[in-house]
C-alpha positions as CSV (number, residue, x, y, z in Angstrom):
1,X,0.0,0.0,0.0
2,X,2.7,2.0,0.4
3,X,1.2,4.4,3.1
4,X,2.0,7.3,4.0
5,X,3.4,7.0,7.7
6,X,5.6,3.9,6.9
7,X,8.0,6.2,4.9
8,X,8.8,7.8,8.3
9,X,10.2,4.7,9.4
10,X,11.4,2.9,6.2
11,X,12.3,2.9,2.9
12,X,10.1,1.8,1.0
13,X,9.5,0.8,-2.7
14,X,5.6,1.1,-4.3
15,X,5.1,-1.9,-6.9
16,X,3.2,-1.7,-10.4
17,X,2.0,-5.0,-9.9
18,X,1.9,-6.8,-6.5
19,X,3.1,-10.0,-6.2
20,X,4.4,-10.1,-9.9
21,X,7.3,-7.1,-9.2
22,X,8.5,-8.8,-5.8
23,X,11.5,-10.5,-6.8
24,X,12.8,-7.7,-9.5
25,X,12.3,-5.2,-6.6
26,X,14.3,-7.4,-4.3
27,X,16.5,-8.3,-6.8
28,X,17.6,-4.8,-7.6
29,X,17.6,-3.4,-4.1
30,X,20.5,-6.2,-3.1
31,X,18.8,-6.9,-0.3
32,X,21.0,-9.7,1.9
33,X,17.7,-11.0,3.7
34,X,13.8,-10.7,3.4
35,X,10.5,-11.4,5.3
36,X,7.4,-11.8,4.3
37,X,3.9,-10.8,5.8
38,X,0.5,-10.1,4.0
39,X,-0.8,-12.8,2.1
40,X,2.2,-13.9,0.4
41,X,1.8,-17.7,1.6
42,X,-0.5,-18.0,-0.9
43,X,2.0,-17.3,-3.5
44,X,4.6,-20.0,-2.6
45,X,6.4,-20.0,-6.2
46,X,7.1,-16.2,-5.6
47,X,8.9,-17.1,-2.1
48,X,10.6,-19.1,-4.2
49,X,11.9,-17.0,-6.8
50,X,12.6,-14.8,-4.2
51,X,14.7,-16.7,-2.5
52,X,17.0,-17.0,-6.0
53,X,17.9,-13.6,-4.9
54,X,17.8,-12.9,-1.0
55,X,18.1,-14.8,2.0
56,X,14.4,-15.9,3.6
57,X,13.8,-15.3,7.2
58,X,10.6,-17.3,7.7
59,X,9.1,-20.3,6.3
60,X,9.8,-21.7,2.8
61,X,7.7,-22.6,0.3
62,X,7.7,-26.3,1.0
63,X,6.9,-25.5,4.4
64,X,4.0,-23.1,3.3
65,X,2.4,-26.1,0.9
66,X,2.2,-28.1,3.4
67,X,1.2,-26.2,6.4
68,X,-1.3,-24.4,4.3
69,X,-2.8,-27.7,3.1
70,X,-6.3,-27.6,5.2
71,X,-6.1,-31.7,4.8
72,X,-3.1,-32.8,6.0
73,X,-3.8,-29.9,8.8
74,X,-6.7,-32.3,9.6
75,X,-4.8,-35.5,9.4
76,X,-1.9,-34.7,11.7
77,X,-4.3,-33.2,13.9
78,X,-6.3,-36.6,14.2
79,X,-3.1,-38.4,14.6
80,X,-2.4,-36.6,17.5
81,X,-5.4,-37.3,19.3
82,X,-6.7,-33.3,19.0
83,X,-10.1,-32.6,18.0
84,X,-10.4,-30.8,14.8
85,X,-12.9,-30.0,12.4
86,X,-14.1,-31.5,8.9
87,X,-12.9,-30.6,6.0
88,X,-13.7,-31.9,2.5
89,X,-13.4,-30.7,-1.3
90,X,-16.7,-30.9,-2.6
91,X,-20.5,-29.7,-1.4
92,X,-21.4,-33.2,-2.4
93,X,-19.4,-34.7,0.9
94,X,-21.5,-32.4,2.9
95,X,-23.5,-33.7,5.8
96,X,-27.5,-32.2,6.7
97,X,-26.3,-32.4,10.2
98,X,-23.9,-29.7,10.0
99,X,-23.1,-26.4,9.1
100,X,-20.5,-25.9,6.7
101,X,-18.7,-22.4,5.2
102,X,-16.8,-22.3,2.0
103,X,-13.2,-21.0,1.9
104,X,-11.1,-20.2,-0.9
105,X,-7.9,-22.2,-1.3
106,X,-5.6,-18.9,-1.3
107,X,-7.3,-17.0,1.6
108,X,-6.5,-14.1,3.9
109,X,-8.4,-11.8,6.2
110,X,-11.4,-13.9,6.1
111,X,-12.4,-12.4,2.8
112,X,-15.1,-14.2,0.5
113,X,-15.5,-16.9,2.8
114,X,-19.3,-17.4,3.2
115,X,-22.0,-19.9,4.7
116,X,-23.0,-22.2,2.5
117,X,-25.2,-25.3,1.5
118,X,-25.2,-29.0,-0.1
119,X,-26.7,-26.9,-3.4
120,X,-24.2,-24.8,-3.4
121,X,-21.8,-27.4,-5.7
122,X,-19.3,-25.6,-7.7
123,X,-15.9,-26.4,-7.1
124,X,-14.6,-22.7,-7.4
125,X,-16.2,-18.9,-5.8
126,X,-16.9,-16.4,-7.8
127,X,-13.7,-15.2,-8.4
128,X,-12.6,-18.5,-9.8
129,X,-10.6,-19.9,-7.4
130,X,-10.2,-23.1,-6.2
131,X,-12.3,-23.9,-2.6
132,X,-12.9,-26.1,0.3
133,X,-15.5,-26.8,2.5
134,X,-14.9,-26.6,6.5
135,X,-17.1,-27.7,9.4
136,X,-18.7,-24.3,11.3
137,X,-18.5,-24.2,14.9
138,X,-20.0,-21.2,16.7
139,X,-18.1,-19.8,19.4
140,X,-15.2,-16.8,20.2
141,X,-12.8,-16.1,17.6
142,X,-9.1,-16.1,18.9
143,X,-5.9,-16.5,17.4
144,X,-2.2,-17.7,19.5
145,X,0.8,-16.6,18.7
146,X,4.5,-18.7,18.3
147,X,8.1,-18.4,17.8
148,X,9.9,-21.2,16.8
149,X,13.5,-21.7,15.7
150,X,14.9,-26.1,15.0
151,X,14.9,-27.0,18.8
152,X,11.5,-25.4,20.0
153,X,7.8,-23.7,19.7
154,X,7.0,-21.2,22.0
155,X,3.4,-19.8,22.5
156,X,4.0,-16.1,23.1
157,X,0.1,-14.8,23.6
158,X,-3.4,-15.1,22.5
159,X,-5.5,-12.4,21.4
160,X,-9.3,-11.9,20.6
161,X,-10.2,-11.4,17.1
162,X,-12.7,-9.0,16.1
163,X,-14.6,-9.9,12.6
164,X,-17.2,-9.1,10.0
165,X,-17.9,-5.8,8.8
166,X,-21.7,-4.1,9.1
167,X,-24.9,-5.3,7.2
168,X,-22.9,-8.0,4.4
169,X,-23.2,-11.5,5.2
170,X,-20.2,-12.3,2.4
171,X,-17.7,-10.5,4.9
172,X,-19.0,-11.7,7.5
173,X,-15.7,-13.5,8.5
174,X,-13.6,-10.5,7.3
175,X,-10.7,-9.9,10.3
176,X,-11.0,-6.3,11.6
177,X,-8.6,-6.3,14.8
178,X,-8.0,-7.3,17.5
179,X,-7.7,-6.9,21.7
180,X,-4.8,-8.1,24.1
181,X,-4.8,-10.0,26.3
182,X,-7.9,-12.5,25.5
183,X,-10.5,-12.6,27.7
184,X,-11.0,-16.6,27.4
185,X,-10.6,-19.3,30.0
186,X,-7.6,-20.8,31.0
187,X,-8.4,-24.1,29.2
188,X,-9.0,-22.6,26.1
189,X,-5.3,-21.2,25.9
190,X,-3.5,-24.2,27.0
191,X,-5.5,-26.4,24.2
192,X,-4.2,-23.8,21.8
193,X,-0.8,-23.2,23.1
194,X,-0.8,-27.6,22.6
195,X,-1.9,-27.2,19.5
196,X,0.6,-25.1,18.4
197,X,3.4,-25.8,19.6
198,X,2.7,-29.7,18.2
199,X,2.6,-27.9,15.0
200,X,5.5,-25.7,15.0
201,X,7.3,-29.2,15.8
202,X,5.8,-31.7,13.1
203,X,5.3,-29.0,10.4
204,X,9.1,-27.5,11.2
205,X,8.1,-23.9,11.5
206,X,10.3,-21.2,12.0
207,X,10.1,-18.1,13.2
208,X,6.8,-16.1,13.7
209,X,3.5,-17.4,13.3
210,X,0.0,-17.2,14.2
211,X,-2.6,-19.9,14.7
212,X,-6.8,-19.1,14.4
213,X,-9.3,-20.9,16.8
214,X,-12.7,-20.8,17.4
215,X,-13.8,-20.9,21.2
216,X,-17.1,-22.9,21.4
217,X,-17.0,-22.3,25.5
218,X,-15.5,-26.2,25.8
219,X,-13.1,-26.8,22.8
220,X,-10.7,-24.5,21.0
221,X,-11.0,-25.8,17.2
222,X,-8.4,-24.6,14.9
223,X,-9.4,-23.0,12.1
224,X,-6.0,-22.5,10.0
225,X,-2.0,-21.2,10.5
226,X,-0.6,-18.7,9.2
227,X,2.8,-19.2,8.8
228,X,4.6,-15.4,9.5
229,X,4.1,-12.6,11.1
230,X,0.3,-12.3,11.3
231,X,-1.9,-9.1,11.8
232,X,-2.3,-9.8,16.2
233,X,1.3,-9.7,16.3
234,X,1.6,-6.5,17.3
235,X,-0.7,-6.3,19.7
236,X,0.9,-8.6,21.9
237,X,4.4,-6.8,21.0
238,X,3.0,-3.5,22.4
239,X,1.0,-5.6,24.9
240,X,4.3,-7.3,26.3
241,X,6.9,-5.2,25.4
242,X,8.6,-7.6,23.6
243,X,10.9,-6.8,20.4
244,X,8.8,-9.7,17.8
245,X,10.6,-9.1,14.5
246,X,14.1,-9.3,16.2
247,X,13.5,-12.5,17.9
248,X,11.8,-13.7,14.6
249,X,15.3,-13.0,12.8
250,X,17.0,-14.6,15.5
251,X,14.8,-17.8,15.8
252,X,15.4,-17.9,11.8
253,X,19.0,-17.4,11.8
254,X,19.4,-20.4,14.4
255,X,16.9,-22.4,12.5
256,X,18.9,-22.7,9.3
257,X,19.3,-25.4,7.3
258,X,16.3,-28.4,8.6
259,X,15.4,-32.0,7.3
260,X,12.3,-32.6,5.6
261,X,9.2,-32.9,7.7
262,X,8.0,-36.8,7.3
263,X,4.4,-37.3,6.5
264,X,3.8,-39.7,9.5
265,X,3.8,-36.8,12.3
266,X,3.0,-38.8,15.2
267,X,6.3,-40.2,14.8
268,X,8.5,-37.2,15.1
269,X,7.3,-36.7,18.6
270,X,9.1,-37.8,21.9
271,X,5.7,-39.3,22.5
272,X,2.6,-41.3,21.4
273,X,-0.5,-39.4,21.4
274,X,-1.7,-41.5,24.4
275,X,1.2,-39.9,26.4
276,X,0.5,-36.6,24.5
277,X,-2.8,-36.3,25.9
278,X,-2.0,-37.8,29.7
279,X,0.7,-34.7,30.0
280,X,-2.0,-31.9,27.9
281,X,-3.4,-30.7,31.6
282,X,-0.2,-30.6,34.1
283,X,2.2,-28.3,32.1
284,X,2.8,-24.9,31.0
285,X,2.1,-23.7,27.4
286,X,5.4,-23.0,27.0
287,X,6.3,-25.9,28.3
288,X,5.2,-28.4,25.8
289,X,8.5,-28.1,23.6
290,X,11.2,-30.6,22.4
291,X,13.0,-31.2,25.4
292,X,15.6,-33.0,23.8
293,X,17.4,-30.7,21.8
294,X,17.3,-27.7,23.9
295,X,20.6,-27.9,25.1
296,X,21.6,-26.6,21.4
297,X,19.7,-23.2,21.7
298,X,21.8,-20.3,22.4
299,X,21.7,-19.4,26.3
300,X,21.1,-15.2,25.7
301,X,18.1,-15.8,23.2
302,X,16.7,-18.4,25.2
303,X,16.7,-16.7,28.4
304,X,15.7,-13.4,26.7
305,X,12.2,-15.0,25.4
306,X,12.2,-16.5,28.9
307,X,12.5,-13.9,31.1
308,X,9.9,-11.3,28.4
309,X,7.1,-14.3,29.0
310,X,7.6,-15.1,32.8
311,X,6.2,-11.1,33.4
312,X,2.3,-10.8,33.0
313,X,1.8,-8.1,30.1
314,X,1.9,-4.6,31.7
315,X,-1.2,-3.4,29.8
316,X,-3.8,-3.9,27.1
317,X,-3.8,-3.2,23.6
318,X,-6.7,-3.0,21.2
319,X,-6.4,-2.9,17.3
320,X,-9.0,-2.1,14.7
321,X,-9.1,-1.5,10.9
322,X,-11.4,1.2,9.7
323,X,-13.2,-0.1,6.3
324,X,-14.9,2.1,4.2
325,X,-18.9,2.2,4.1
326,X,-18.8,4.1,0.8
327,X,-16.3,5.0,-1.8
328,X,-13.5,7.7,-0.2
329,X,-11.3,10.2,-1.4
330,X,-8.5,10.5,0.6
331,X,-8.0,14.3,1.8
332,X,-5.0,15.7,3.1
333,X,-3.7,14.5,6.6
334,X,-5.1,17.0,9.0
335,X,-5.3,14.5,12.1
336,X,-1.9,15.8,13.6
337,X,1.1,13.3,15.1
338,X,1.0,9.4,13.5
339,X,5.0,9.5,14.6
340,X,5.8,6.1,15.8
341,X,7.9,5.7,19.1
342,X,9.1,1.7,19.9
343,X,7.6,1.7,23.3
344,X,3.8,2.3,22.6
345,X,1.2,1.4,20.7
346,X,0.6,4.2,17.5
347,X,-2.7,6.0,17.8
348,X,-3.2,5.6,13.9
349,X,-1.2,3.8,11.7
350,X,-1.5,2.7,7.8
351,X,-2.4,6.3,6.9
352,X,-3.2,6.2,2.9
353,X,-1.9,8.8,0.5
354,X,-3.9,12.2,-0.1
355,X,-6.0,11.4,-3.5
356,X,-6.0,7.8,-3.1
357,X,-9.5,6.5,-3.7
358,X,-10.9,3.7,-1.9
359,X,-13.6,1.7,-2.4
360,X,-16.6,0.4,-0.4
361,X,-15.1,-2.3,1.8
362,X,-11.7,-1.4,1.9
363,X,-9.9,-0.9,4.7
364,X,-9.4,3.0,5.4
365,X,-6.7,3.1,8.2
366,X,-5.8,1.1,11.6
367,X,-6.3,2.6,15.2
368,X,-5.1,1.6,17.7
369,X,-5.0,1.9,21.3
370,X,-2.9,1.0,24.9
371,X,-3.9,1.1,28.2
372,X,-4.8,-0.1,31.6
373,X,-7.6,-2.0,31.0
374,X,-10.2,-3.2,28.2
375,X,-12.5,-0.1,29.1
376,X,-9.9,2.5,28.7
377,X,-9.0,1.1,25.6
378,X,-12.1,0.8,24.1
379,X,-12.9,4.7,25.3
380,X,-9.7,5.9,23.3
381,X,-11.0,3.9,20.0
382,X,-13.9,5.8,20.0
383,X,-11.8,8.6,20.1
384,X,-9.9,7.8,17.3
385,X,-12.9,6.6,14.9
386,X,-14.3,10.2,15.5
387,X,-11.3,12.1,14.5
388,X,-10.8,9.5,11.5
389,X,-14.5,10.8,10.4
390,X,-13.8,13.8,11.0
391,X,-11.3,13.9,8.9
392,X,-12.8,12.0,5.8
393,X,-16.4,14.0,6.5
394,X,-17.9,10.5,6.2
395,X,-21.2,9.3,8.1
396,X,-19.3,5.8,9.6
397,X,-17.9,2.5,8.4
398,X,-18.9,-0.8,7.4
């Protein structure tokens, strides 16, 4: 997007075409090393062409295939003895005693994912691309953070996530922010923290990722990974006061080179599931990490990431994207400081260029906001969404 307050704190290079001018642009700018966010893991040939030119810190595009893969996600979670929810390619495999939504293949932000039915048979959305069909479960949408480098996972956080934008039941999964710490039971973030930390193992991750789960008030039911640096991140980061991106380049530059993951997962653990599930309810989240090969991990990054996720987070932090209601011209900034300081959450950030139009939908800007508790938090966002209207002269958002 190439907004407007990110050229305070970066250089930064606006493409033609996005993904197609990736690897030219990193070609030419000699880059030594690179990280991905976005939605680039549905691209996994461009991480690889990439990589022909710059060093990747994050997961390959191997890795991405196959974590991204909502079936073998479903197999290795039944191997493991974890609940997890169907799956299947066609409308035809659909059961009447279930509720089912259809997902693109190559999604992100929860876009044109929509409830759907056993007439609803076509093998691709409206756009074309290819889908899948995944069990619904009503219940809290949350999403768990990890860092992993070749000897361990570690679950860093779990946030809430707010979704679905006003009056449009095809966005109604659409992510729109989120809130730090979750508000959920203890038991739902030890099942995730299990569940992704198993994963980070079997499917080799490394670095930063995020896992989504929907809370049904008994079971936390993954819904997919995200294999980098997802849009909660920062949230805990300002939440914690951790430094993310830096211990994602470390846990990368330990990780190196890996063997390839085998397709029987239950195997690569220290344990059967049987075991697995006797030890899920008398351990730590962070706890539940390969044991064997920790010895290996550098002593000053492992005691950093230690010692950051022994304190409880000093404060909470609430996120939320602004989409547009109606179509938008973007007027001059007159909103006053967006400067970004390391230590605190940004009132506004993702500021778009004056004259840029943007549609119905769209998201506008993100606010954001720090503080002692949920209340205060939520008090300063509806600060901020009134001096963002004030400043577009628009009626609200969607």
């Amino acid at each position: 997007f190439a907004d407007r307050d990110l050229f305070d704190v970066a250089q930064v290079i606006s493409l033609d075409r996005y993904p197609t001018d990736i690897p030219t642009s990193i070609a030419t700018s000699a880059a030594p090393s690179w990280m991905y966010t976005g939605a680039l893991e549905n691209d996994p040939e461009m991480i690889d062409q990439v990589c022909c030119h710059s060093q990747l810190l994050g997961n390959s595009a191997e890795v991405v295939r196959r974590v991204r893969n909502p079936f073998r996600i479903q197999e290795t979670l039944r191997q493991l003895g974890y609940p997890t929810l169907r799956v299947v390619k066609s409308a035809t495999s659909l059961t009447r005693n279930a509720t089912w939504v259809k997902k693109p293949l190559p999604s992100a932000g929860g876009f044109r994912i929509t409830i759907c039915n056993q007439q609803d048979d076509r093998e691709t959305n409206t756009e074309g691309e290819p889908v899948y069909f995944q069990e619904f479960v009503a219940g809290d949408s949350l999403s768990a953070l990890f860092l992993a480098d070749r000897n361990q996972t570690v679950f860093l956080g779990a946030t809430e996530q707010r979704i679905g934008l006003n009056g449009d039941e095809s966005t109604r999964f659409v992510y729109r922010g989120s809130v730090f710490p979750a508000r959920c039971p203890e038991t739902a973030v030890r099942q995730m923290a299990r569940i992704g930390t198993a994963l980070g193992r079997g499917f080799q991750l490394q670095g930063l990722f995020g896992c989504d789960f929907v809370f049904d008030g008994k079971t936390a039911w993954l819904i997919e990974v995200n294999p980098r640096y997802p849009a909660s991140a920062e949230t805990i980061e300002y939440g914690r006061g951790i430094p993310l991106v830096d211990w994602h380049v470390q846990a990368c530059r330990q990780s190196g080179a890996r063997p390839s993951a085998t397709t029987n997962f239950v195997s690569q653990t220290s344990a059967g599931v049987s075991d697995h599930q006797d030890r899920i309810h008398d351990e730590s989240p962070t706890e539940y990490d390969d044991q064997r090969s920790r010895q290996n991990v550098p002593k000053d990054f492992t005691s950093q990431v230690a010692a950051a996720l022994a304190v409880e987070p000093h404060e909470c932090v609430m996120k939320e994207i602004l989409f547009a209601a109606e179509d938008v011209v973007v007027p001059k900034w007159n909103g006053g400081d967006w400067k970004w300081h390391l230590d605190t959450a940004p009132t506004i950030a993702d500021i778009p260029q004056p004259g840029q139009i943007i549609r119905r939908n769209e998201p506008i800007c993100t606010i954001m906001a720090n503080g002692a508790d949920y209340e205060m938090c939520e008090r300063l966002l509806v600060e901020r969404r009134r001096q963002i209207t004030d400043w577009l002269s628009i009626s609200g958002y969607s």
